[in-house]
C-alpha positions in Angstrom: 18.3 11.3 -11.4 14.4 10.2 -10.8 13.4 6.3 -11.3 10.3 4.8 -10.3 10.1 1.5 -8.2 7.6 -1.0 -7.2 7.5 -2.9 -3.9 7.7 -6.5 -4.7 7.8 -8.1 -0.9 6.9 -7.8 2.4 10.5 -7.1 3.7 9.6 -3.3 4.8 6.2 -4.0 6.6 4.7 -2.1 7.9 6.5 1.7 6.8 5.9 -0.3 2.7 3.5 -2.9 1.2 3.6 -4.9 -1.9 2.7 -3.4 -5.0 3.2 0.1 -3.7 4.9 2.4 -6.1 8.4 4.9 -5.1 9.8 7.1 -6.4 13.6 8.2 -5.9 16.2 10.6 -6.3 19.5 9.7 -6.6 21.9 12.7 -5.6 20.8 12.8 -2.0 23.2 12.0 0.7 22.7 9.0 2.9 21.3 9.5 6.7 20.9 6.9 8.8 16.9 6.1 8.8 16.2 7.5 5.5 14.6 4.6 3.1 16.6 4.2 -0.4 16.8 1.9 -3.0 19.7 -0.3 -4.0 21.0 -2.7 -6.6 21.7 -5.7 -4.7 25.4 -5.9 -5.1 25.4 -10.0 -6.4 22.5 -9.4 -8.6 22.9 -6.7 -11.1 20.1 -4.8 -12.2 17.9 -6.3 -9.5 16.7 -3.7 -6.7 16.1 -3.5 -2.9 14.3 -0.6 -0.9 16.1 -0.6 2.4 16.3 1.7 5.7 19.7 2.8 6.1 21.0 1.8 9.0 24.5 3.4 9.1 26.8 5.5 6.6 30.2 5.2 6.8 32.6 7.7 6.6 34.3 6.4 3.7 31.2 6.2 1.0 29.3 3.7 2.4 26.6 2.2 4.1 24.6 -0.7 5.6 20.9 -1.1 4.8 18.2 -3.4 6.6 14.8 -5.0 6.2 12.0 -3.3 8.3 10.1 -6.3 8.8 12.5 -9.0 10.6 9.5 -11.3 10.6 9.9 -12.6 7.4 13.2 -14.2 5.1 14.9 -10.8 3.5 18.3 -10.0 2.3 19.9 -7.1 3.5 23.1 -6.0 4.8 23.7 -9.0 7.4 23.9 -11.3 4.4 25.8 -8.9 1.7 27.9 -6.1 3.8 27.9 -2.3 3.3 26.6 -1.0 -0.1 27.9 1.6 -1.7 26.1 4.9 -1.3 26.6 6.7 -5.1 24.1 5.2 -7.5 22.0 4.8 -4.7 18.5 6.4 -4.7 16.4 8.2 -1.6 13.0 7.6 -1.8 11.1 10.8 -1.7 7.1 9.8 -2.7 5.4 6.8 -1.2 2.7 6.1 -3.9 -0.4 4.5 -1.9 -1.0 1.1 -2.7 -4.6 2.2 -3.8 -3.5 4.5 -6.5 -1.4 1.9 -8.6 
């Protein structure tokens, strides 16, 4: 139910930076603002972290980039995710400790 994730873009500037480590739980519920990590549903086993910007009532919800200056992929190119198998971040590790 924990898994650790690294930052890899600039998508969530400034509230995440590249490099910086998360960590997530995966049996929260979704709220809207909360930032979670998701497997991009047309690339398997690849991750996004994303701010959730609504949760539908029926399981779902749709997730975008923080940083609209920048190309990103979020839910305006791929739809509502699914929210089980979906993680919350709960730590922000600061970039200067990885």
């Amino acid at each position: 139910p924990i898994r650790r994730f690294v930052v890899a873009d600039r998508s969530m500037e400034p509230t995440l930076v590249a490099g910086q480590g998360l960590v997530g739980l995966r049996w929260w519920p979704a709220r809207e603002g909360q930032l979670r990590c998701v497997e991009h549903p047309e690339r398997p086993g690849f991750w996004l972290v994303k701010r959730v910007a609504s949760v539908a009532a029926h399981g779902t919800m749709r997730v975008t980039s923080d940083n609209r200056g920048v190309p990103t992929v979020d839910s305006r190119q791929f739809g509502a995710v699914p929210v089980p198998g979906t993680y919350r971040v709960i730590v922000r590790i600061p970039l200067r400790w990885m």
